[in-house]
N, C-alpha and C positions, 0 to 999 in steps of 0.2 A: 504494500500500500504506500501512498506517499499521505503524507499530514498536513490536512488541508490548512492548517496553522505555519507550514512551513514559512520561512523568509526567505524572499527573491531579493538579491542584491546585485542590481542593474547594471550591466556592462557602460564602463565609459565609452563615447559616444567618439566617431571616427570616420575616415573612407574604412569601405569593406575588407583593404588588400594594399601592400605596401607597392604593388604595384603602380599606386596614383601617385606615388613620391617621387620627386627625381632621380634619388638615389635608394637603393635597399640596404635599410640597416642590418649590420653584424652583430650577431652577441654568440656570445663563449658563455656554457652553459656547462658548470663545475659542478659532477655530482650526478649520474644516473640512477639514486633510487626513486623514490615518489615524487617525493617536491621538485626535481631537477627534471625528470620526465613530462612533467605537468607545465611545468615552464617550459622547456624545448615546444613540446605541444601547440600551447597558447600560442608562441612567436608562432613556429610553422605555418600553423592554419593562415595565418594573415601575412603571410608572405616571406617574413622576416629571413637574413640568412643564418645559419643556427650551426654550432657548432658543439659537438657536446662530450665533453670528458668524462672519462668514467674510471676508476685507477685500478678496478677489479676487471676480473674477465667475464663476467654476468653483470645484467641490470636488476634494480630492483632495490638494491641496496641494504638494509634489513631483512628486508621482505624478498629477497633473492632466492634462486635455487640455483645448482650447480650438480654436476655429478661424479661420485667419487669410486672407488675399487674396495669391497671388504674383503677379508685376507683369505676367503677361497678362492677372489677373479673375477668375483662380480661385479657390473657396475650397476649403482644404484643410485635411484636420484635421494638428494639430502638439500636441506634446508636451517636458517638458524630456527625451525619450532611454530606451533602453530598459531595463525594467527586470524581473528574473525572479523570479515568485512560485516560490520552493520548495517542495516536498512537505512539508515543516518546519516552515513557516510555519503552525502550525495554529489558531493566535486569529485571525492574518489572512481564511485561509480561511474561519473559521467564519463570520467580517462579513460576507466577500462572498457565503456560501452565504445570507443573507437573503434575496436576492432573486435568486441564481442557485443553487439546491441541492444539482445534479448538476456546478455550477463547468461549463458550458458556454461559459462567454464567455471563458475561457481553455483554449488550446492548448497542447500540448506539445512542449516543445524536447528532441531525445533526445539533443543531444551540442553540445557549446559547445567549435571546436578553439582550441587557444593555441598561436602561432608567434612565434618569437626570432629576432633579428638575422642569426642566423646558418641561417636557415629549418628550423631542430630546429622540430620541432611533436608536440604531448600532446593527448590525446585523455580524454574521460571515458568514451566510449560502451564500451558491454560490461563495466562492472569489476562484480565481485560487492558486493551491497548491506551484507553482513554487515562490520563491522570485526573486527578490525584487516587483514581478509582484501583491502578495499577498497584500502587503502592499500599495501598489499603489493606488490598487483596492480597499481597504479598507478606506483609508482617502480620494479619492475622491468621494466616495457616502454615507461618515458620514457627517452629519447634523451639526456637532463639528466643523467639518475639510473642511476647503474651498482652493479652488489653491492659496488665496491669503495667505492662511498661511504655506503654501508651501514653498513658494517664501521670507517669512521673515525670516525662520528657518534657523538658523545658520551654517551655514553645512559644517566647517571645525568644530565645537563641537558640530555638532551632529553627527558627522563621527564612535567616538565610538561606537554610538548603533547598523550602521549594520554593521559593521566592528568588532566585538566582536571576542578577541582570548581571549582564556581560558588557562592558569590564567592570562597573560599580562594585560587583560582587570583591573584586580586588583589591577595595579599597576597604572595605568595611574585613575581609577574613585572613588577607594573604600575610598579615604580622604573624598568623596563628599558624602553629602547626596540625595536620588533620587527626591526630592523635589527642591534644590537649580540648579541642573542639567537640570531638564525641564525648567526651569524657562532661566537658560543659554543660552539656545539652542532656546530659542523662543516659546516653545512648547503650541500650544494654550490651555487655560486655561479650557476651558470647554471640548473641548476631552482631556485634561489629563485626567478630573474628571469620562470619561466613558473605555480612551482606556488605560493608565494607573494604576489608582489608582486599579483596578482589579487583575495587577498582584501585586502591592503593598501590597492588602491587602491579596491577595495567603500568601503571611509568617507574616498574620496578624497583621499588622503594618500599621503607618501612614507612607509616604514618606518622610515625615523630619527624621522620624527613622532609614530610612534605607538605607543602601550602594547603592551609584551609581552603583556600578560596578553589584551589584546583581539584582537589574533594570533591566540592560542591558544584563548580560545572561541570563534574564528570558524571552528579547525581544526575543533573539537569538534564546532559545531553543525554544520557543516557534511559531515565526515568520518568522525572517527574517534568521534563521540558518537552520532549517529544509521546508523539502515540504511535513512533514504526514499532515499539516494542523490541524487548532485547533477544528477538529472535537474529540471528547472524547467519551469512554463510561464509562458506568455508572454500578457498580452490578446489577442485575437484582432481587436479593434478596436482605435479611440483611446480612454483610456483615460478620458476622458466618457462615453462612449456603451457602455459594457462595464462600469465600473465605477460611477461615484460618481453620474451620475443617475436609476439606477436608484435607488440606494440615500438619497438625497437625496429622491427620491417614496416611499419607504418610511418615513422617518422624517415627512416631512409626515403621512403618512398616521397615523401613531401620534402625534401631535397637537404634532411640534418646530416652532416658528418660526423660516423658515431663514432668515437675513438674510444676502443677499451682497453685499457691495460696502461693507461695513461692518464697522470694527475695533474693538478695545476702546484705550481712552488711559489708563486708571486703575483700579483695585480700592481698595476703601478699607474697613475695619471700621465696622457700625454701620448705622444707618437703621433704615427700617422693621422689615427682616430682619436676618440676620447679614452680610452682606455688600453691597456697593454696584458697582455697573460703571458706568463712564463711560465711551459709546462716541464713534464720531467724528461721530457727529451732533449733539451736544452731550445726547444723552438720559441719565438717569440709570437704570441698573434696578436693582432690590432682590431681593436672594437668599439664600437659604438656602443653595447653595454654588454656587462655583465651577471650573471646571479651566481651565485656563491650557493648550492645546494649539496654542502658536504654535512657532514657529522661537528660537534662540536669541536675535536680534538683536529683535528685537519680545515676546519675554518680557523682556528688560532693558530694554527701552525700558518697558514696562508699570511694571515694581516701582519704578525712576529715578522714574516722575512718580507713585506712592502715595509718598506721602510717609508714615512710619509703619506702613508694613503691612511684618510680620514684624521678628525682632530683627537687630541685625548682623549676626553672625554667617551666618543664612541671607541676608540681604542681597548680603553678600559672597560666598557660592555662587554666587546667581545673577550677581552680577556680574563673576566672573572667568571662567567661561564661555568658550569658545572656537570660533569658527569655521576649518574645514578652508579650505585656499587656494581660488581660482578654478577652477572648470573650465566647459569650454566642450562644449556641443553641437552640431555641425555637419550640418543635414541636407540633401538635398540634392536636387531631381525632375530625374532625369536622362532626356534625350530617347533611349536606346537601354538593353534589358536588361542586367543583368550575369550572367554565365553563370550558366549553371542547376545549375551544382555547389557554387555558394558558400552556407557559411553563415548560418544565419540571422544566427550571433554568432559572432563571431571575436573572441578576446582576443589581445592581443598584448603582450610583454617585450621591454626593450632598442630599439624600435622608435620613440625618441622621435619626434613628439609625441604618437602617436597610441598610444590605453590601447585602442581596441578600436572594431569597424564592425560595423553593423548592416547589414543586408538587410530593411529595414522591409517593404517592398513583398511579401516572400517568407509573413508574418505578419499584420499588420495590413490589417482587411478596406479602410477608405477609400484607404490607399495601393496595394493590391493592385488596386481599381477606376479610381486615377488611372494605376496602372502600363498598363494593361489599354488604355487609351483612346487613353494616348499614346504604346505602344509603347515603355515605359521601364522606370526602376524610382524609386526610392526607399530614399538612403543613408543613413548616419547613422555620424557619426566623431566618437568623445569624445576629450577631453583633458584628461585631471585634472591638479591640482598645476600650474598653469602658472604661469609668474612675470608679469616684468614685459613682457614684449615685445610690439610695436604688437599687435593685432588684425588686421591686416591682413598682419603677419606670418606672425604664426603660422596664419593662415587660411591662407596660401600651402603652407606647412610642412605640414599637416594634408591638401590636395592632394593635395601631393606624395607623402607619402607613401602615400594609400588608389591612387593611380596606379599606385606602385609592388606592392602589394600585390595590387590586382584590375585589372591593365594594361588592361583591354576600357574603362574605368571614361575613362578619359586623352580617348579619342575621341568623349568622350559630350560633347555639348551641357548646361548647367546652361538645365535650364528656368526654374527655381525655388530658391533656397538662404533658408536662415536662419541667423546665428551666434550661438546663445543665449550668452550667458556668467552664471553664478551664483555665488555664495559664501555659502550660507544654510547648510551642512551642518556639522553638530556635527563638532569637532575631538577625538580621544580620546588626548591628549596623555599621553605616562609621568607617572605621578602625580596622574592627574587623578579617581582613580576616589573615593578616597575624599572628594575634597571637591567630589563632584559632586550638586544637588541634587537629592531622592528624592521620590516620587509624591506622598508627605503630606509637609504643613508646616508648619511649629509655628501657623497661622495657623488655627484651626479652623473648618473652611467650604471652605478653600480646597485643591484639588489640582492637581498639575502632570500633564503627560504629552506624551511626542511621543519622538523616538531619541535626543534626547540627556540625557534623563530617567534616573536611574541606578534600574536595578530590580537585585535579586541571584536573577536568574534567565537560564536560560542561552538568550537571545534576542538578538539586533543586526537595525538597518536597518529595514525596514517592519516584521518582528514583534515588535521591539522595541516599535517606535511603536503599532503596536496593541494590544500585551501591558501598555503602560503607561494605555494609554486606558482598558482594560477595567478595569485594578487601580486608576484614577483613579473610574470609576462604580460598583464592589464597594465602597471605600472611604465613601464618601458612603452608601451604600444601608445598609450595616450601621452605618452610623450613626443612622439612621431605623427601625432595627430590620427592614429590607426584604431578600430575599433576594439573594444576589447569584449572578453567573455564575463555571460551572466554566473554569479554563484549564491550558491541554495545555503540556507544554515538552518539548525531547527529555530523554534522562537529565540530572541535575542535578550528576552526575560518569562519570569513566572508565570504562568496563565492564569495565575489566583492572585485579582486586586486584593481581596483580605488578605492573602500573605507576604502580597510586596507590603502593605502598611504596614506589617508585624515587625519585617524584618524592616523597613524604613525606622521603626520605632526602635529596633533594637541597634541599629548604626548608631541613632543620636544618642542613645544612652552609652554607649563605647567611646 
């Protein structure tokens, strides 16, 4: 369904095609996963000449697939871990409608359960789409959440959560962290740990780490601000082969040069054009603009070696910056099925190490044909926030527990395992919003974009990353007087006037 509440945010206004220009602008486009895809995109369609760096040998970037050999000689497809496009997600979607229109190369996940320590287990499936009806529905038939804790919750501070306007909401929670907040508000402790701590760990973080306010527009987009409801799908392949080569021959075909396996090391003002890239090959290109759609740690490494590009001030945005701790992906070809009642996605609370198991095999077409050959399946166990402990540790711990979880799992032969481990994901630390750098930059030519891109609109995670790609290519394009693209958000605040007053009430007393 689409929600008729949704927000249309109107392309700036333009000729159709940079073809009405005298000249055709260049931009150098750093960074092929979502946001940098998104961007190439936008230019593309409108004429632009597009140029697009990528330092891997897959696109996609996060959200990537690749394929690798397990030590009988198999080759199989792999990925960093699963990930759920929402019905919400509607710039994201629109990318991948380029080359898939009916969204066929994703499937649909109709219920994602979540089980605690103590094997309470919440369900999403069946709630009504409408809010505040959703949520109703939801805490009174979780196991967590009883009317009695209803009735103790705070609800002039906890008024922000459904009451969310974007960006206001930043102003009034983002000093807090999302942990001291539930705790404010009364929020009982054990459905935090199932209905909570999940989107918490969405930007891979603990709740003490992270901004109230980011909490609560994740509640929003996710809950009580939209009616697409937290049904999601899922690729239906690896996420090469479904998602970003198709789209990667779309963009060839609209005349981008896609360079993989090559990064950017410098931007600098000047040259021929308004801008200069120095990639790792030692080549120079000249441009009219640029976006910057890398990761955190490789956009600071970019701005560190321009020396003079932008004032301090935005210097020090970019370079205080923040990455979320490690987390690990564990996947795993196991030589027998695991019952046929298991989820595809099982989230789990309280159940340290493990944040949550996949049943890749039950979804994804290459694993469901390895499943098929070898009478097996194909696991997959995350673990976000992890500290310091060996690897080899914590692999055991990770085990241990999907054993205990999906006991059939204990007597399976490991054909096959990988243990990705990563820390590339933007940290959204209390306080971090307002000094977090924005799509434009005082540097003219030059745009940023990717999730930890700060936009004030109400998007996180991959639609973020796209939302900022798109607003990264409309930016440049209405600079050139070129038309740009329309983009979707769910509402931009609460659909309950009594709850914006509550929480209006509860700002001025803060």
């Amino acid at each position: 369904m689409i929600d008729p509440r949704r927000v249309t945010h109107p392309a700036p206004a333009g000729v159709p095609h940079a073809h009405a220009l005298s000249a055709t602008p260049r931009v150098v486009v750093v960074g092929g996963g979502i946001a940098g895809l998104a961007a190439a995109t936008g230019l593309a369609e409108r004429g632009v000449s597009v140029e697009l760096l990528e330092r891997e040998h897959y696109l996609g970037g996060r959200v990537g697939g690749w394929t690798e050999r397990l030590a009988d000689g198999t080759d199989v497809a792999n990925n960093r871990g699963f990930h759920a496009f929402f019905r919400q997600y509607y710039n994201l979607r629109w990318l991948l409608r380029r080359t898939d229109p009916g969204l066929e190369r994703l499937r649909a996940v109709e219920d994602y359960p979540l089980v605690d320590g103590e094997g309470r287990r919440d369900t999403f499936r069946g709630l009504p789409k409408t809010p505040p009806w959703n949520a109703l529905a939801f805490a009174l038939r979780s196991p967590t959440f009883r009317m009695r804790d209803l009735v103790r919750l705070n609800a002039v501070a906890a008024a922000p959560l459904a009451a969310v306007s974007v960006p206001e909401i930043y102003e009034q929670l983002d000093d807090r962290d999302a942990g001291t907040f539930l705790t404010d508000i009364n929020f009982p402790v054990a459905a935090r740990h199932l209905a909570f701590e999940v989107f918490a760990r969405s930007f891979f973080a603990r709740p003490e780490r992270l901004s109230a306010a980011e909490l609560a527009t994740m509640f929003h987009i996710y809950f009580l601000g939209s009616s697409e409801g937290l049904v999601f799908d899922v690729a239906a392949s690896n996420f090469d082969t479904a998602l970003w080569e198709p789209l990667g021959q779309y963009l060839i075909d609209h005349g981008v040069r896609v360079r993989r396996g090559v990064s950017a090391e410098s931007v600098t003002a000047g040259g021929a054009k308004l801008l200069q890239v120095r990639d790792s090959t030692g080549t120079t290109i000249d441009a009219d603009g640029v976006v910057l759609a890398t990761d955190v740690a490789a956009l600071q490494r970019i701005v560190a070696a321009s020396a003079g590009l932008g004032d301090d001030g935005w210097r020090q945005q970019v370079a205080q910056l923040q990455t979320a701790p490690p987390f690990v992906v564990q996947r795993l070809w196991l030589d027998r099925p695991v019952n046929s009642d298991r989820p595809a996605f099982l989230g789990t609370g309280g159940l340290d190490p493990v944040d949550n198991i996949s049943v890749v095999s039950s979804y994804e077409r290459q694993a469901a044909e390895w499943a098929r050959a070898h009478h097996g399946s194909v696991v997959e166990v995350h673990s976000y926030s992890v500290g310091d402990q060996p690897q080899s540790e914590l692999r055991e711990r990770m085990l241990a527990r999907l054993h205990q979880l999906y006991p059939e799992t204990a007597a399976a032969g490991i054909v096959g395992e990988t243990l990705l481990v990563r820390d590339d994901c933007p940290l959204f630390w209390p306080g971090a919003f307002a000094k977090r750098p924005t799509v434009t930059t005082p540097i003219p030519g030059l745009m940023l974009a990717g999730d930890g891109i700060r936009i004030d609109l109400p998007v996180a995670l991959m639609e973020r990353a796209a939302t900022t790609g798109w607003t990264a290519a409309n930016q440049l394009l209405s600079g050139w007087g070129i038309a740009g693209h329309t983009l979707h958000t769910v509402p931009v605040q609460g659909r309950s006037p009594v709850l914006r007053r509550l929480a209006s009430r509860e700002g001025r007393a803060s």
